[in-house]
C-alpha positions in Angstrom: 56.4 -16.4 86.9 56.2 -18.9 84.1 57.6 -19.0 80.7 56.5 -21.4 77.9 58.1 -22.1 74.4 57.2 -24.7 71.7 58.4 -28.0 74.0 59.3 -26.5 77.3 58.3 -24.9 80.9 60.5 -22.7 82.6 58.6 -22.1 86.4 60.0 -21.9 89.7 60.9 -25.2 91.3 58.9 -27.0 93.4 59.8 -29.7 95.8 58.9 -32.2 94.2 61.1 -31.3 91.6 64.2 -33.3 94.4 64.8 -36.5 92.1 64.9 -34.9 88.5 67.4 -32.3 89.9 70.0 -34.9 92.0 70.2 -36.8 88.7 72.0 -34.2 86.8 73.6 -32.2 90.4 75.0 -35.9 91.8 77.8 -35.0 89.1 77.9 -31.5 87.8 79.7 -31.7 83.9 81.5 -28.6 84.7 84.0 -27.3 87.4 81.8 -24.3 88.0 79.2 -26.3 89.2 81.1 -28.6 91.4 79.3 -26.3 94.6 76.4 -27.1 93.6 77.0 -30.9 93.8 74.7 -33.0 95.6 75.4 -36.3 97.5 72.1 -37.3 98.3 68.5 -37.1 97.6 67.6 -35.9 101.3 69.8 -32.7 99.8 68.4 -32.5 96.9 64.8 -31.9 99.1 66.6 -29.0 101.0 67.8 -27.9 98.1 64.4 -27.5 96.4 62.8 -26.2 99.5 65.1 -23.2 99.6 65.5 -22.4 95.6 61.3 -22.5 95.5 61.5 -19.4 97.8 62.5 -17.4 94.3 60.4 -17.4 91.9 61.6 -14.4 89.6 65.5 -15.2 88.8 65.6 -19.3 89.5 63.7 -21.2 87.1 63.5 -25.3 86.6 63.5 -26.1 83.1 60.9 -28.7 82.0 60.5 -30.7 79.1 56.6 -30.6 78.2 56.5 -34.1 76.8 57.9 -36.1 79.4 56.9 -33.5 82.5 60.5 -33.9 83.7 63.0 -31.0 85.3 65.7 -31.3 82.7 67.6 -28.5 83.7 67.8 -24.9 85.2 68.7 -21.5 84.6 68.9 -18.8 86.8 70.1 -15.0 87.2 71.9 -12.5 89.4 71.1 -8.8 89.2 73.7 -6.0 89.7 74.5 -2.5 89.4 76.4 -0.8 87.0 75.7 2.9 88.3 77.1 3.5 92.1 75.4 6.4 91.8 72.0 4.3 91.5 72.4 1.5 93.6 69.0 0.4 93.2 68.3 0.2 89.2 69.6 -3.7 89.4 70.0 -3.4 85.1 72.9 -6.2 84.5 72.6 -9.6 84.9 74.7 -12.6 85.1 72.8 -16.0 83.5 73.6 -19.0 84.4 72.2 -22.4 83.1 73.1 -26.6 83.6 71.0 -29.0 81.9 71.2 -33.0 82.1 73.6 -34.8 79.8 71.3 -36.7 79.0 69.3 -33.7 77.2 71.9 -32.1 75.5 72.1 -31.8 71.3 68.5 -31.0 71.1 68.5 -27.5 71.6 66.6 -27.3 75.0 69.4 -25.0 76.2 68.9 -22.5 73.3 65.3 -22.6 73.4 65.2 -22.2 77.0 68.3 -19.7 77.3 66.3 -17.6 75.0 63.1 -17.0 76.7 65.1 -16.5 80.2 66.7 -13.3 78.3 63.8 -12.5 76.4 62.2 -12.1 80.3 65.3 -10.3 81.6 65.6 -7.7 78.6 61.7 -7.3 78.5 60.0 -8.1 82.0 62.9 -6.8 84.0 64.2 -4.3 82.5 68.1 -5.9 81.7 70.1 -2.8 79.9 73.1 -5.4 80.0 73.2 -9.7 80.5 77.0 -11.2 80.7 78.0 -14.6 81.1 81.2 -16.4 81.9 82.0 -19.8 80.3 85.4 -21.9 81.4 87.5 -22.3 78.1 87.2 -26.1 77.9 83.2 -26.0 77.9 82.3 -25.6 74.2 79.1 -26.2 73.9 78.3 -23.3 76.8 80.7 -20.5 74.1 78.5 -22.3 71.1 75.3 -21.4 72.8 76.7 -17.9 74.1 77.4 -17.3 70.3 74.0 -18.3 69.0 72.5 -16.1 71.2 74.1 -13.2 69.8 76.3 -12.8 72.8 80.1 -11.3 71.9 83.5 -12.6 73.7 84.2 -9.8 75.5 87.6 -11.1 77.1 89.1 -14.1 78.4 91.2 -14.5 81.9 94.1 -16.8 82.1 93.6 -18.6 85.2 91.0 -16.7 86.6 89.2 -18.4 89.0 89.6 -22.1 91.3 86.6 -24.5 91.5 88.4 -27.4 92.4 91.5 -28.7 94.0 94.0 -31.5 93.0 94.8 -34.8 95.0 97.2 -32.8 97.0 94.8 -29.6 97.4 96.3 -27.6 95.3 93.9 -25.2 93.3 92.9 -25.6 90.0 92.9 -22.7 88.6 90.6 -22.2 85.2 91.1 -20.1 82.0 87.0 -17.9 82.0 86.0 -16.3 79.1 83.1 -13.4 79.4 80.3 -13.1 76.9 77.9 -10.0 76.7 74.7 -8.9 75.0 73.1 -5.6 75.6 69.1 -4.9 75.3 69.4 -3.1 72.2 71.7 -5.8 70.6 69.0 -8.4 71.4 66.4 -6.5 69.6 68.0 -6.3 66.2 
């Protein structure tokens, strides 16, 4: 699957994609990401090897002009209906993009194609996103999207420990849009 707007590409990744990727993962901007973190460029190949295997929910975001991976956004289905496991109609967006690419609005542009695919090629009743309370640009975009605080959780979740490996625990807000809130 590929999805174009004015000045971007969103497409599965490719190997290739290794060096453009461990230039923003070398040091994720936000806790949440700090998993995802990549020490080397020999990783940054595995780690393009195994995300090119999905090529539905995982998608490289590439600026046109310069033909550079300037980012990624990607997606995990779920079920809202035990008694239908299999009608996967909620999904969880995430997206990271290089620092050195944000205040142009490639996140927006790119944020909103992803959902316009989930809501109209895959059938999302339902997308949700969390956001840590310090990361402001992330609730900015949520909001411009049309997506609604739904909640926030004091000290909901640990990405990261102190110097004495302690937990570090961060405040998450929850944002929401549903299909027929996108359309209007």
């Amino acid at each position: 699957m590929i999805i174009e707007t004015e000045r971007l590409i969103l497409r599965p990744f490719v190997k290739s994609d290794a060096k453009d990727v461990f230039e923003y993962l070398k040091e994720p901007l936000v806790n949440c990401f700090a998993c995802m973190k990549l020490n080397t460029l020999d990783d940054a190949y595995k780690l393009m090897e195994e995300r090119s295997k999905d090529k539905e929910l995982s998608f490289a975001i590439v600026l046109k002009s310069e033909n550079k991976v300037i980012g990624e956004v990607e997606a995990h289905p779920e079920s809202n209906n035990p008694e239908v496991s299999s009608v996967l109609d909620t999904f969880s967006p995430c997206w990271m993009l290089n620092k050195n690419y944000h205040g142009f609005g490639y996140a927006y542009e790119a944020v909103k194609s992803f959902f316009d695919y989930l809501f109209n090629e895959l059938g999302a009743r339902r997308i949700y996103a969390y956001t840590e309370d310090y990361n402001i640009s992330s609730q900015k975009l949520c909001t411009k999207l049309g997506m609604r605080c739904e909640g926030k959780f004091l000290e909901f979740v640990s990405f990261v420990n102190d110097e004495e490996g302690n937990p570090i625990y961060e405040n998450t807000m929850q944002w929401a849009i549903l299909k027929k809130e996108w359309k209007n």
